[in-house]
TIZADO-771628 format. One record per residue: residue in three letters; z negated, y negated, x negated of N, C-alpha, C in turn. Coordinates in steps of 0.2 Angstrom, whole numbers, plus 5000, padded with zeros to 4 digits. Layout:
N
ALAZYXZYXZYX ...
END
This chain:
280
UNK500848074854500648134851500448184856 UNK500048154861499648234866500348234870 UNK500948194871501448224875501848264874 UNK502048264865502348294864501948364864 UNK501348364862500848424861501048444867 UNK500948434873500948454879501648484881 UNK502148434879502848464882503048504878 UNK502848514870503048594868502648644871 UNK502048644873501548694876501948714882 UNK502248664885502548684892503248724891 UNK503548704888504148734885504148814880 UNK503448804876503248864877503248944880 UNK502748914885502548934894503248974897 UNK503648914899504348924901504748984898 UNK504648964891505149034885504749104887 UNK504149104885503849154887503949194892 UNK503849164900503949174906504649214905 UNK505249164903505649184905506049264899 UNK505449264892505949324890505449374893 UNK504949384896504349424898504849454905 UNK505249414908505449424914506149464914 UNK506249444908507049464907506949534904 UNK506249574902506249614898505849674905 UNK505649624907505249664913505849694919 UNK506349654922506749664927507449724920 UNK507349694915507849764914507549814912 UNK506849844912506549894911506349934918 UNK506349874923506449904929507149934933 UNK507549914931508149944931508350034931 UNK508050014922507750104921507350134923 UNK506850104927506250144927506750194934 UNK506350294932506550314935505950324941 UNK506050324947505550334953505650414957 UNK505950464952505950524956505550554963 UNK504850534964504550544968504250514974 UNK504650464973504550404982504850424986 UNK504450394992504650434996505450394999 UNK505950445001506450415003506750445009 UNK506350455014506750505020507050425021 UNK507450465027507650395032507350365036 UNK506750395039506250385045505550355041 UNK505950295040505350245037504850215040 UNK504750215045504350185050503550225052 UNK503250245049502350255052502050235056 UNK501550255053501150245061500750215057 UNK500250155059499650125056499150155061 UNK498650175057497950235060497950275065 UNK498750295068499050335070499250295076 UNK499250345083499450315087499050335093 UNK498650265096498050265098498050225106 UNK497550235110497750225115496950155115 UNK496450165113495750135112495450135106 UNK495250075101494950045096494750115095 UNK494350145096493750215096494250265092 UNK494950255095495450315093495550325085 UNK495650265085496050225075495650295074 UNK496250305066495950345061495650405064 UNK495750445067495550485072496150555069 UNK495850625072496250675069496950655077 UNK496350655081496950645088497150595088 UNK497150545083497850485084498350515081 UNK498350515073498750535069499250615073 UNK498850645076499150695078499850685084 UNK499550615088499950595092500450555089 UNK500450525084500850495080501450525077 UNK500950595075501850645071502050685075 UNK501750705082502050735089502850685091 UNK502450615090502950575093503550555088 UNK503550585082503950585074503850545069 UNK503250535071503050495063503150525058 UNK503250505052503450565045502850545041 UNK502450495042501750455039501550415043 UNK500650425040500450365041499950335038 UNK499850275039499350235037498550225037 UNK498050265033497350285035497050225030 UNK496450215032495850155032495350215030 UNK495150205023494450245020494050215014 UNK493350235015492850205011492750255004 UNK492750264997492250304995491650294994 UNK491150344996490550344995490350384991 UNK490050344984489850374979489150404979 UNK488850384984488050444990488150514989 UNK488650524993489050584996489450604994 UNK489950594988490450584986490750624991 UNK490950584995491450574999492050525000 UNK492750535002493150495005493050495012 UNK492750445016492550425020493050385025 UNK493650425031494050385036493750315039 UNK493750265037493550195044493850155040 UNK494050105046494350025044493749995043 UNK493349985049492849955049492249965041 UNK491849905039491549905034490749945035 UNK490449985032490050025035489349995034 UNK488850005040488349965040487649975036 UNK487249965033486849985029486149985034 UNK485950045032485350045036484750035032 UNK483950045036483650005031483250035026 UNK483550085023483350145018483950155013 UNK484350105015484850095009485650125010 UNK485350175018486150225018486650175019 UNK487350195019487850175024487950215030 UNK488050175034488350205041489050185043 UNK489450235044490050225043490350255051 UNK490950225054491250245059491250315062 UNK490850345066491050445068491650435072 UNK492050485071492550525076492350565079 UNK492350585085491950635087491350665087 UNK490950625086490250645083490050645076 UNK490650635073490250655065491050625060 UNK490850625055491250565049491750615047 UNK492350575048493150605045493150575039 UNK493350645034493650645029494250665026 UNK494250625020495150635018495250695017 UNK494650735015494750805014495050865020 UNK494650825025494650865031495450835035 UNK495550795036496350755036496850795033 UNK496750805024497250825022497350905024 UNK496650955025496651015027497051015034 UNK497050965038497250975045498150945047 UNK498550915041499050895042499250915033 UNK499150985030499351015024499951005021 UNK500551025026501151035024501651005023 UNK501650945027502350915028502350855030 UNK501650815030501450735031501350695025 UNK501450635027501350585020500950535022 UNK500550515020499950465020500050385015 UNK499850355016499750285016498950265014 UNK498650255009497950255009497650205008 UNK497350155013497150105011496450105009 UNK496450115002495850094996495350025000 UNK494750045005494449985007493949945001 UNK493850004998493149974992493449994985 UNK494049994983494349994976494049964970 UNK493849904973493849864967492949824969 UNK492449874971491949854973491449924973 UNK491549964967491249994967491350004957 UNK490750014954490750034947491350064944 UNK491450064938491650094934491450174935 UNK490850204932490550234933490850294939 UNK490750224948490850264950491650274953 UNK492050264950492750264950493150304947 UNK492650344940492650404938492350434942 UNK491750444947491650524951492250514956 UNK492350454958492950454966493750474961 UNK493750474954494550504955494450584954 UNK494150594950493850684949493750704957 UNK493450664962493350704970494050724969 UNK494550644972495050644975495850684969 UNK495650714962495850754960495850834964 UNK495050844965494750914966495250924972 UNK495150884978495350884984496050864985 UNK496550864981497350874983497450914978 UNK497250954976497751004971498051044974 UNK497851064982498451114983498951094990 UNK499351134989499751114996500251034993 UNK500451044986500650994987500550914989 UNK500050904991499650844995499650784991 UNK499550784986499550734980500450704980 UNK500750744980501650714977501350664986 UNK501150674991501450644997500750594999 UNK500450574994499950514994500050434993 UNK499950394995500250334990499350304993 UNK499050274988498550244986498650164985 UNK498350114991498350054991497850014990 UNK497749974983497349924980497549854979 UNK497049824977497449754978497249734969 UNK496949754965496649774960497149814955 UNK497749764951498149824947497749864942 UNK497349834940496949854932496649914935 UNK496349944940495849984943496350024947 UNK496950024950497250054954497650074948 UNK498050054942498250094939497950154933 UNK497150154935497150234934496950274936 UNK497250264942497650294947498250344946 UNK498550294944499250294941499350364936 UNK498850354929498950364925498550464927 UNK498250474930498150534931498650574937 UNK499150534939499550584942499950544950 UNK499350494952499450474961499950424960 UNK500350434966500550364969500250314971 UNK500550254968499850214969500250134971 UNK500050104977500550044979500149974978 UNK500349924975499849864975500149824982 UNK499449804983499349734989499349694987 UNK500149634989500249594986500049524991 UNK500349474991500649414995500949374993 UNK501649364990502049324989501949264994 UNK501949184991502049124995502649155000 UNK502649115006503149135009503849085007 UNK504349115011505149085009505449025008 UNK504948975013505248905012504748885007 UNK504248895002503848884995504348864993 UNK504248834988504948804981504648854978 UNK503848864977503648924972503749004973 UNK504149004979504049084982504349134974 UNK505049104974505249154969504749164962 UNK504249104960503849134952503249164956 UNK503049164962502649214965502549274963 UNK503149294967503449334966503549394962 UNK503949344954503849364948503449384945 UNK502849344947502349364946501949424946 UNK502049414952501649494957502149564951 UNK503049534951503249604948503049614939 UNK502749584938502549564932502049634931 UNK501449614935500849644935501049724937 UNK501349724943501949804943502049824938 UNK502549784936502749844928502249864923 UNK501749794923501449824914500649864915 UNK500449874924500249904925500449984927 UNK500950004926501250054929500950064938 UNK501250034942501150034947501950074949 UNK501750124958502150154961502550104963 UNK502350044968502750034971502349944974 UNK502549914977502149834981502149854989 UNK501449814990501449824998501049755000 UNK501549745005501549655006501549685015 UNK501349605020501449605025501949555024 UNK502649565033503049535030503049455032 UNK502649445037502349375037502949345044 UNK502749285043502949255050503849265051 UNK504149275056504949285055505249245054 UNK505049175056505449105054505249085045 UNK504849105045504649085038504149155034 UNK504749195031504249255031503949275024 UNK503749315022503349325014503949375010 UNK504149425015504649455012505349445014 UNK505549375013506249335014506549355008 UNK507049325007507649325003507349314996 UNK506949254994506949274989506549314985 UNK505949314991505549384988505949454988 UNK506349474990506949514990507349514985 UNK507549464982507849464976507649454972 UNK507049434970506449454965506249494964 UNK506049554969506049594969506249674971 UNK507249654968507549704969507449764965 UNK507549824965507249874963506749914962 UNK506049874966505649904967505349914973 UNK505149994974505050014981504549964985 UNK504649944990504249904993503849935001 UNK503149945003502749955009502849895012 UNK502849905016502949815023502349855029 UNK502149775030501549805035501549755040 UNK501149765045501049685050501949645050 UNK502449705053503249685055503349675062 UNK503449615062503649605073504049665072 UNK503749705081503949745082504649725087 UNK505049685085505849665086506049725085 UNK506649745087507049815086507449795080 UNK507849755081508249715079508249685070 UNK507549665071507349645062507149735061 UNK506849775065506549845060507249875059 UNK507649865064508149885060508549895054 UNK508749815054508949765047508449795042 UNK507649785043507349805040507349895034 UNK507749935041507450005040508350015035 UNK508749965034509449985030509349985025 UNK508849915023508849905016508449955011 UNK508749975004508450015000507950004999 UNK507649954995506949954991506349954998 UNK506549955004506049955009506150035010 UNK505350065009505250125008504950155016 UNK504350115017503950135024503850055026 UNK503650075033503749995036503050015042 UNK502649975043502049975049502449915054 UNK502449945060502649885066502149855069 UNK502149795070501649775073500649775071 UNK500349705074499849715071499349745073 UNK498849775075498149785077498349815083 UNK498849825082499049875090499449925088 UNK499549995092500050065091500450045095 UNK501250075091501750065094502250115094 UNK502650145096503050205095503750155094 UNK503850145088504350115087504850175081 UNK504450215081504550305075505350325078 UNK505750285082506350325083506750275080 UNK506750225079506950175073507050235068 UNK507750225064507950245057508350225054 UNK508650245047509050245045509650305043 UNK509350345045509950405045510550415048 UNK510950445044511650425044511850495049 
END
């Protein structure tokens, strides 16, 4: 009796799975994506293009970065619900012993996305990786989207944003006020036997959170995360790839295929690989 209990619960599972899936992948078919980014020069800069640790995230990397043709880049920031500020750093900020945070300076004094978006207004695109998304209150995730309204309403700045969480439930109200918004994923890598239900997975939570787009690292070359079948599971939905050997060869291949939107080369290092495209 518990096997049969059991084997119809499993067979259940399966049915569900699969009309969930079926109902998911042809609504993403229609879904329309008017406003992603699609030039041909898919390649950015991650924290710009830096010569010393000290430089990341800097007004002078980034500025080297789209000198040398970057069309975006990829910035590391805190919000700090103190100050209500968006705060520029990778690094996590340290707390002094009066409770403040201390956070990375450029120059002498703290980059923000306000002062970022005022100094590259017209015609750049950003990448935003949300450090404290999901580690900060409700509460205050209501003051940080009100900032981060206040501060892109003009110039256009908001259509050229895309917002990276690993958090769909809290990055999709995001979503719902207006941003672009990418989830951090990790599909099993390709030789998985479970890589493809990973996968499914991950597109699952995309859909029914109205999420913009997935952003994965693409994982080791011989056996990568974003292989074949995560590709095929993932047909039609715009894709961020990060952490790509800088091979010319794979970001090539890489830079042809459609669902691949923006691509970072290489890890924990700047690289001018910005002459890489796909333009016809």
């Amino acid at each position: 009796m518990i096997k049969k209990i059991v084997f119809i619960i499993l067979l259940t599972i399966i049915a569900l799975y699969n009309i969930t899936l079926f109902y998911v992948d042809k609504n993403i078919q229609n879904k329309e994506l008017t406003n992603i980014y699609s030039s041909c020069h898919k390649i950015w800069s991650s924290r710009g293009f830096y010569e010393t640790k000290d430089e990341q995230n800097s007004i002078k990397s980034f500025t080297k970065a789209f000198d040398l043709g970057a069309k975006g880049a990829e910035v590391d920031f805190y919000y700090d619900s103190k100050m209500n500020r968006f705060i520029i750093s990778h690094d996590r900020p340290k707390k002094a012993s009066d409770g403040t945070l201390l956070y990375t300076q450029k120059n002498n004094e703290l980059l923000t996305l306000e002062k970022l978006f005022k100094t590259f207004a017209k015609d750049k695109y950003f990448w935003l990786d949300y450090k404290n998304l999901d580690r900060i209150s409700e509460e205050e995730t209501d003051k940080a989207i009100k900032r981060l309204l206040k501060i892109t309403k003009n110039d256009s700045i908001r259509e050229r944003l895309y917002i990276e969480g690993s958090n769909p439930f809290i990055l999709s109200r995001y979503t719902d006020v207006g941003f672009q918004t990418i989830l951090a994923v990790r599909p099993l890598p390709h030789n998985n036997f479970l890589s493809t239900i990973s996968s499914n997975l991950f597109k699952i939570l995309y859909y029914f959170n109205n999420i913009t787009a997935l952003t994965m690292p693409y994982g080791d070359v011989a056996n990568p995360f974003y292989g074949e079948k995560t590709q095929n599971a993932l047909q039609d939905i715009p894709v961020f790839l990060f952490h790509v050997n800088e091979d010319e060869k794979l970001l090539k291949s890489l830079v042809e295929k459609d669902d691949v939107k923006v691509i970072l080369a290489g890890r924990d290092k700047s690289l001018n690989r910005f002459y890489i495209n796909d333009c016809k």
